[in-house]
C-alpha positions as CSV (number, residue, x, y, z in Angstrom):
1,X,-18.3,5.1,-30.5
2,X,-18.4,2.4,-27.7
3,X,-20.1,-0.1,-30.2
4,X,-16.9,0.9,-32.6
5,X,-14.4,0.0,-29.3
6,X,-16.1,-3.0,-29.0
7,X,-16.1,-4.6,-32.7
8,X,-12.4,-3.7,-32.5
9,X,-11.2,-5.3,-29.5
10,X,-13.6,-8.5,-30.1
11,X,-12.1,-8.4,-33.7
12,X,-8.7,-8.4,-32.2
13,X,-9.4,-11.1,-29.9
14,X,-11.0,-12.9,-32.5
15,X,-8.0,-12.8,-35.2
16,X,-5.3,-13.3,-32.2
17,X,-3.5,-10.2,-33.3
18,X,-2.7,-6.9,-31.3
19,X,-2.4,-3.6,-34.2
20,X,1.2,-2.3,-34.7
21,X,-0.2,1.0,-34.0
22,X,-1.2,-0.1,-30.6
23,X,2.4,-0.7,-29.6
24,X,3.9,2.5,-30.5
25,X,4.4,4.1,-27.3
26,X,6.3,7.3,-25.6
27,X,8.4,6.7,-23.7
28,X,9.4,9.0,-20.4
29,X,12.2,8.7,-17.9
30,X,11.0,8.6,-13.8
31,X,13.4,9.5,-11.9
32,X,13.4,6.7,-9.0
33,X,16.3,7.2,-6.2
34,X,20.5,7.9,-6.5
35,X,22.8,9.6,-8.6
36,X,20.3,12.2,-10.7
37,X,22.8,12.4,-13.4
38,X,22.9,8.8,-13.6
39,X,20.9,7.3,-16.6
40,X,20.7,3.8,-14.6
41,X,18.6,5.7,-12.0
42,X,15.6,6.4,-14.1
43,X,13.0,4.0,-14.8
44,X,11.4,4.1,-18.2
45,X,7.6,4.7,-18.3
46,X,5.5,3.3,-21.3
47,X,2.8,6.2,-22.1
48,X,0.2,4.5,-24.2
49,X,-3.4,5.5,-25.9
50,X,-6.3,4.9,-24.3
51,X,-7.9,2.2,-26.3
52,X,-5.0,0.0,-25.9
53,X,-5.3,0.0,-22.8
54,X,-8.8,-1.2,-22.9
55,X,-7.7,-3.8,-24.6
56,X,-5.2,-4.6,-21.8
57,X,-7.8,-4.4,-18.9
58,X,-10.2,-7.1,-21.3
59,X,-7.1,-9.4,-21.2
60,X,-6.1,-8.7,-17.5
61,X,-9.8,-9.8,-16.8
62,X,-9.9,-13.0,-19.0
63,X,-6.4,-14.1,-17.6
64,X,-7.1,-13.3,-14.0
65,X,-10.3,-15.6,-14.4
66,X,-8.4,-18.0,-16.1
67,X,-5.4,-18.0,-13.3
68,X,-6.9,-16.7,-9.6
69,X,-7.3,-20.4,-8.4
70,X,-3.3,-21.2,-9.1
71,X,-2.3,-17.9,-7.4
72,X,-1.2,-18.1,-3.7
73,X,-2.8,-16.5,-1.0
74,X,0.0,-14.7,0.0
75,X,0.6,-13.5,-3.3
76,X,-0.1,-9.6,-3.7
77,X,1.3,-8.0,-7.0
78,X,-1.7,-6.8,-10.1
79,X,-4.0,-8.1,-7.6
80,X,-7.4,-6.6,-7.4
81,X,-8.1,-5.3,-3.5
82,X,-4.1,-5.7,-2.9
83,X,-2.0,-3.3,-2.6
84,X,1.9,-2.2,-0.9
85,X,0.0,-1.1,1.7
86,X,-1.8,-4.6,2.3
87,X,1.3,-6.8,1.5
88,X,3.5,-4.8,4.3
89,X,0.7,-5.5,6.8
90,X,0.7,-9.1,6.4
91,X,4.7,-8.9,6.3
92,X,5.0,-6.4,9.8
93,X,2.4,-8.1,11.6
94,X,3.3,-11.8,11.0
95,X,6.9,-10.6,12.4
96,X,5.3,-8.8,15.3
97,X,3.5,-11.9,16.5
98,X,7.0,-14.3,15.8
99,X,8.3,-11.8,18.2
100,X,5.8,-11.8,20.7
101,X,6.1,-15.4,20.5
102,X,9.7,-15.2,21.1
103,X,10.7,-16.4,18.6
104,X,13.8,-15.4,16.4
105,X,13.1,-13.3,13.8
106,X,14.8,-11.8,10.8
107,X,13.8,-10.9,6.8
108,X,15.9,-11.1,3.9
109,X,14.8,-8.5,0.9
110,X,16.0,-9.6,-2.7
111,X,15.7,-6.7,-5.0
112,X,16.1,-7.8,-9.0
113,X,17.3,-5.0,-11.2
114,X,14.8,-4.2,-14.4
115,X,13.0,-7.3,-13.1
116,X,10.7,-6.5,-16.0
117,X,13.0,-6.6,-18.8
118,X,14.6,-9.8,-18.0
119,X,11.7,-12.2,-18.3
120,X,12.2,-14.3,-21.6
121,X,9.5,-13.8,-23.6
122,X,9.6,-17.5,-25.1
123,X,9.9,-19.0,-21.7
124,X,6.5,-16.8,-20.2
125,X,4.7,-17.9,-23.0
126,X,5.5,-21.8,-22.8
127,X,4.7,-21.6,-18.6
128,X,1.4,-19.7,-19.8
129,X,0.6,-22.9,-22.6
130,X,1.6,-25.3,-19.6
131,X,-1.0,-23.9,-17.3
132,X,-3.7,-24.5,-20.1
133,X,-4.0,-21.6,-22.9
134,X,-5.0,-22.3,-26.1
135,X,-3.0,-22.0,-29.2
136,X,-5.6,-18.7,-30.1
137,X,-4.1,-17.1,-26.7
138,X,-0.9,-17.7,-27.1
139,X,-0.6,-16.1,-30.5
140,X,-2.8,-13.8,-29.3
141,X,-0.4,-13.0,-26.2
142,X,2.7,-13.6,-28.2
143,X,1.4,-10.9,-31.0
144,X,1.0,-8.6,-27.6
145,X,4.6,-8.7,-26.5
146,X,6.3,-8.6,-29.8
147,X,7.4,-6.0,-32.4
148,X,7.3,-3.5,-29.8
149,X,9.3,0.2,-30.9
150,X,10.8,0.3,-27.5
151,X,12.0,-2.5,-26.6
152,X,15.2,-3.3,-24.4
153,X,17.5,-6.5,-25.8
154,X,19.6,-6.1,-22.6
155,X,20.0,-9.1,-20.7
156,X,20.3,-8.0,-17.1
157,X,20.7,-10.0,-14.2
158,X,21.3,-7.9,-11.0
159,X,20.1,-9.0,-8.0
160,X,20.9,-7.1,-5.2
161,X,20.3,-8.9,-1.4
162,X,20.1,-7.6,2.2
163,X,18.6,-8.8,5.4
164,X,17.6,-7.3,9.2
165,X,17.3,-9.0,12.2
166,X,14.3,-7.7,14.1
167,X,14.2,-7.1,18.0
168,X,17.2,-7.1,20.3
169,X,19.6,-9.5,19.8
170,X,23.5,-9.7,21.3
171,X,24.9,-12.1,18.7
172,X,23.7,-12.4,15.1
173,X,25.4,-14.7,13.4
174,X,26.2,-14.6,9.8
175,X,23.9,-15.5,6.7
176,X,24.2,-16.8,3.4
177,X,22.9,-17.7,-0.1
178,X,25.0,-20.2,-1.8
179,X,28.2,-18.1,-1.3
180,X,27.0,-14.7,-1.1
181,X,27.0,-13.2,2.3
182,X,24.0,-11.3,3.5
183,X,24.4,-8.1,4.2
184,X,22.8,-6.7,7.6
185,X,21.1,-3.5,8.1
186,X,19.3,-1.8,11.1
187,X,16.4,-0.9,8.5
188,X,15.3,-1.9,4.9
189,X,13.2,-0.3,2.5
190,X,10.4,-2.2,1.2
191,X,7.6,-0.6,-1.4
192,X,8.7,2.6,-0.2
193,X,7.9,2.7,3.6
194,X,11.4,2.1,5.9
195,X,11.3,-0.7,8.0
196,X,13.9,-0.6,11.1
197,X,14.7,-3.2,13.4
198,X,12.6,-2.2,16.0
199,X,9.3,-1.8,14.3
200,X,9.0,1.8,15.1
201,X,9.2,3.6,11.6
202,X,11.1,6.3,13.1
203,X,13.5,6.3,10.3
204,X,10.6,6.3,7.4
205,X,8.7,9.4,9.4
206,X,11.5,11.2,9.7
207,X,12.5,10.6,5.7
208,X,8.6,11.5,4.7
209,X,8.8,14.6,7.2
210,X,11.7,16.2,5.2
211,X,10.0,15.6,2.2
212,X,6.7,17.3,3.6
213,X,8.5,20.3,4.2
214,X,10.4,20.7,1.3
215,X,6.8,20.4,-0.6
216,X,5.2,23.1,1.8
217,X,8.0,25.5,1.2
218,X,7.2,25.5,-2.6
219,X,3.3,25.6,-2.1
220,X,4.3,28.7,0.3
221,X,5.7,30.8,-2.2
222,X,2.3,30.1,-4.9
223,X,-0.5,30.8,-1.8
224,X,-0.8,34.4,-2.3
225,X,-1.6,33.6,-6.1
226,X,-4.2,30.8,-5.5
227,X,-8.0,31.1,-3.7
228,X,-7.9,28.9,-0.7
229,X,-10.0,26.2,-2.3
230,X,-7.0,25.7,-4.8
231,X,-4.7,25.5,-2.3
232,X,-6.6,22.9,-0.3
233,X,-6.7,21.1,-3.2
234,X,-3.0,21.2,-3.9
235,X,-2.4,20.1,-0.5
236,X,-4.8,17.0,-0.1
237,X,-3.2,16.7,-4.1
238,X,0.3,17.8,-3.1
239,X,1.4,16.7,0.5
240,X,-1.4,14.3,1.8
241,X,-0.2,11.1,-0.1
242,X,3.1,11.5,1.8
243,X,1.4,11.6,5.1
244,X,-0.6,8.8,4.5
245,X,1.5,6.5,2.4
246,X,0.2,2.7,4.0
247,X,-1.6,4.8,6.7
248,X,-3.3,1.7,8.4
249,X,0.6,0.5,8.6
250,X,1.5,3.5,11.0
251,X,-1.6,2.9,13.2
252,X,0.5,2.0,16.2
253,X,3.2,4.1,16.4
254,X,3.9,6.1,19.5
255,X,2.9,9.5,20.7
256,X,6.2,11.6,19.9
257,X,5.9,10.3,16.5
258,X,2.1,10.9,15.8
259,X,2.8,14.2,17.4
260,X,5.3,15.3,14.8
261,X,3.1,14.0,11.5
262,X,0.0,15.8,13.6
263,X,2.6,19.2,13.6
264,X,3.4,19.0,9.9
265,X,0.0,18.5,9.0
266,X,-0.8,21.9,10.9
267,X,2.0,23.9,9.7
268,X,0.8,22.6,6.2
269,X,-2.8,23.7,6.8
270,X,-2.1,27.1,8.5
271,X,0.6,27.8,5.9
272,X,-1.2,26.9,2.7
273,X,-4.5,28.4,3.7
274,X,-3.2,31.5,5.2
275,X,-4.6,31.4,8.8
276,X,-3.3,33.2,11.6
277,X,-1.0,32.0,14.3
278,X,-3.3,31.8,17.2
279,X,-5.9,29.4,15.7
280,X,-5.4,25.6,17.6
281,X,-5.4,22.7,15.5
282,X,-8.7,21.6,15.8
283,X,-9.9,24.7,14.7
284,X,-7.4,24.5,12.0
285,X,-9.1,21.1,11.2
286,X,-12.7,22.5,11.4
287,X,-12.5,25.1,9.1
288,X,-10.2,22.8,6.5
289,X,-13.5,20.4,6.6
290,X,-10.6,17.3,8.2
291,X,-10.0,15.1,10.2
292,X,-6.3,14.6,12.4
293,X,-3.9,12.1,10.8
294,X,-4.6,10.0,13.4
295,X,-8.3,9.6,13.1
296,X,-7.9,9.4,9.0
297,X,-5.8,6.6,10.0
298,X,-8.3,5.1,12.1
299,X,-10.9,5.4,9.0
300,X,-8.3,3.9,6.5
301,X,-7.7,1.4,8.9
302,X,-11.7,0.3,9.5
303,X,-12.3,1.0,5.5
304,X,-9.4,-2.4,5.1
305,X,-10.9,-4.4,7.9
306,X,-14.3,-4.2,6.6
307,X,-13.5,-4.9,2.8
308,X,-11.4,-7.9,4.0
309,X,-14.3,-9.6,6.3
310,X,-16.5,-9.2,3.1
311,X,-14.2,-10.9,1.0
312,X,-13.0,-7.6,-1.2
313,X,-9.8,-7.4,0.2
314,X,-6.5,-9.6,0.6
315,X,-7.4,-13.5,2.5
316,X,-5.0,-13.2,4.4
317,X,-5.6,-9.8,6.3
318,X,-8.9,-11.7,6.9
319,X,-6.8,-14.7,8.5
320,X,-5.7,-11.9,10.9
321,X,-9.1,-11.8,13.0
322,X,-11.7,-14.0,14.0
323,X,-15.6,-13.6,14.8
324,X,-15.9,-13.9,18.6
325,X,-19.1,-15.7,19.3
326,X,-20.7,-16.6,22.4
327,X,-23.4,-19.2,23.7
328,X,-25.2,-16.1,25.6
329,X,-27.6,-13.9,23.6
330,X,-25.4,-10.5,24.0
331,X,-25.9,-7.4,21.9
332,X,-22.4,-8.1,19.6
333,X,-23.0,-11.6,19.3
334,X,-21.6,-12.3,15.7
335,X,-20.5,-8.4,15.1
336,X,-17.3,-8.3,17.7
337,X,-14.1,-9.5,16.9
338,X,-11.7,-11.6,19.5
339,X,-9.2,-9.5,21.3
340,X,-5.6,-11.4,20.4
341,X,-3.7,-11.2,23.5
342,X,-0.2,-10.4,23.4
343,X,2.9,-10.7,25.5
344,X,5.1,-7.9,24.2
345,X,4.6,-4.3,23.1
346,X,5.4,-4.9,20.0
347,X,2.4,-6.8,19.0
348,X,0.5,-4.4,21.6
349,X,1.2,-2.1,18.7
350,X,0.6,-4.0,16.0
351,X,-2.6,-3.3,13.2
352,X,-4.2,-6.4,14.5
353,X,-4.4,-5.7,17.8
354,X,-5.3,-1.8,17.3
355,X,-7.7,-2.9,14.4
356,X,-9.8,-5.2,16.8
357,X,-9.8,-3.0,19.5
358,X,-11.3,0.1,17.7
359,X,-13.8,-2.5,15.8
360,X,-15.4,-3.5,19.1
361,X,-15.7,0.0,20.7
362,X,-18.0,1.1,17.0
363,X,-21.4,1.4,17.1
364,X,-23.5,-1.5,16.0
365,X,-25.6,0.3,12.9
366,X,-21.9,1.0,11.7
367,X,-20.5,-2.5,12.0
368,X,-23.4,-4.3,10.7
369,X,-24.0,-1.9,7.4
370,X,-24.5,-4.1,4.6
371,X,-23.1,-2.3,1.9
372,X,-19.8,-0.8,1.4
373,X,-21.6,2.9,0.8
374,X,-23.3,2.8,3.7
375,X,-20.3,1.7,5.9
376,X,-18.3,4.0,4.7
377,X,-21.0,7.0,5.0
378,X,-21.6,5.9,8.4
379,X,-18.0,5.8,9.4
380,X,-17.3,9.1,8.4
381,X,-20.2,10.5,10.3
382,X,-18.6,9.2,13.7
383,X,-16.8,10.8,15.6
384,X,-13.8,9.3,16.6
385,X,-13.1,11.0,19.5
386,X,-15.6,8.6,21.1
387,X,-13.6,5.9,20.9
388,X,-11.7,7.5,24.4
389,X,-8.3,9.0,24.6
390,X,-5.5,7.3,23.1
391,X,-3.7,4.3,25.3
392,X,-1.8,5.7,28.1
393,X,0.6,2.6,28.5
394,X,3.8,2.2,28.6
395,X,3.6,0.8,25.2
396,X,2.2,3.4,23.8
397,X,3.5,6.8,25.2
């Protein structure tokens, strides 16, 4: 069968032609945020076979080759080792350090409507001849796009723009593009984590919280008809993904906050797994076989760093750290990271700062594994709680 898969796709390639069949495709509505009996807020899903998608991944490949050395650094969508999580990392923390450089500092969000169905397919395919494709790829990429059963002829050009000034400010003056005036907001949402003024994702907890609970409440009615491994599987399934959505992003938020994410996560775990009410929540965590949102975070958070210093992860969360060497034959020489100072809490807090810190203070068979298994196996063997109790400054609390 994979021999078959292969003459297919190599004949494809080879002929420059994608099969009709291929593009037939069902299509199902995703609800994304407004209005539910509005039809303009659903976004359409393609559901293809899995063959074609093969076929997709082959091209990917080939025109990710072809392109990587035009792409900019800072550049994170259908990248391989990016991610939201990565790209709001390098967005917060390049803000946090403007600000502890006092510096003024503000970010405008433009959001296109059906960005995706706007491109001009003529006008992709001349850019993509431009930057070197031969005549067989074209045809080969214009076959791809065309004669496709669901495709939308709407020309839509919405473009919708807002912009928040971050830190304290007394007077903020007004903004525009060409003639259209910025609109201001305390907080923006940006690939689906709230951003408010102050850095402290107060808002974006306290949105993920209510979703949490809502979730728990209809896992709480099912318990009673699921063993409890199903049920921790519908949890880490179910619930987890919201409480760890661009984890390494929430690293340095404060204690009252952490404290509420730790509480759902333990009404979640007692609740779903039926344990009694007088169990603490590191027992709770022991006999669910976890770890506390905070430490996982710490994990995620170590699991980036290292992919990034070995060149599997975004350049520029690399750019964020530097090797701290010294002329004096110490036992970290080479392994250690520099400590970036900072002036202002903000930055205190930031992923760079935290990141660095907890680096440091690991054990040296754990920083200086040379394989990604082995890092990672090592790193889940530690215990965290040797890193010492959480910062007790001002910052912080």
């Amino acid at each position: 069968m994979t021999c078959g898969i292969f003459q297919c796709i190599n004949y494809c390639i080879t002929e420059s032609s994608w099969p009709l069949d291929w593009k037939r495709s069902h299509i199902t509505p995703i609800y994304k945020k407004g209005d539910a009996s509005s039809v303009k807020n659903y976004g359409p899903i393609s559901i293809l076979s899995a063959i074609p998608k093969l076929l997709e991944k082959v091209m990917y490949n080939q025109l990710y080759d072809a392109f990587k050395s035009e792409l900019s650094l800072n550049m994170s969508g259908f990248l391989r080792g990016h991610s939201c999580c990565t790209a709001l990392l390098k967005m917060v923390d390049d803000w946090r350090l403007a600000l502890d450089s006092k510096k003024i500092t503000g970010s405008i969000a433009i959001d296109l409507s059906k960005a995706f169905d706007s491109i001009c397919h003529n006008l992709l395919l001349a850019k993509l001849r431009a930057y070197g494709l031969n005549d067989d790829a074209i045809a080969f990429l214009q076959s791809y796009l065309t004669d496709r059963h669901q495709k939308n002829y709407l020309i839509v050009n919405s473009i919708k723009t807002q912009g928040m000034v971050l830190g304290s400010h007394t007077h903020v003056p007004d903004f525009f593009i060409g003639e259209t005036k910025v609109e201001l907001a305390n907080s923006l949402k940006i690939l689906g984590v709230t951003i408010d003024c102050k850095l402290t994702y107060c808002e974006h907890i306290s949105n993920m919280l209510k979703k949490v609970y809502v979730k728990i409440g209809v896992l709480r009615r099912l318990k009673r008809l699921m063993p409890r491994n199903v049920s921790l599987s519908l949890y880490k399934a179910y619930l987890l993904p919201h409480l760890e959505y661009c984890s390494p992003l929430l690293i340095g938020i404060n204690k009252t906050l952490n404290s509420k994410l730790e509480s759902a996560n333990k009404y979640a775990l007692k609740t779903l797994l039926n344990l009694g009410n007088n169990l603490d929540y590191d027992t709770i965590l022991s006999l669910s076989d976890m770890q506390s949102l905070e430490y996982r975070r710490y994990y995620s958070s170590l699991v980036l760093l290292y992919k990034c210093m070995n060149s599997n992860g975004p350049q520029y969360i690399k750019n964020f750290f530097q090797i701290r060497y010294s002329k004096y034959n110490l036992g970290g020489r080479g392994i250690n990271l520099e400590q970036p100072g900072c002036n202002d809490k903000l930055f205190h807090n930031s992923f760079t700062y935290i990141v660095s810190r907890l680096w440091n203070k690991l054990p040296v068979h754990i920083k200086t594994s040379s394989m990604f298994g082995d890092f990672t196996r090592n790193l889940k063997a530690f215990d965290f709680s040797k890193l010492g109790p959480r910062c007790q400054c001002n910052s912080c609390i």
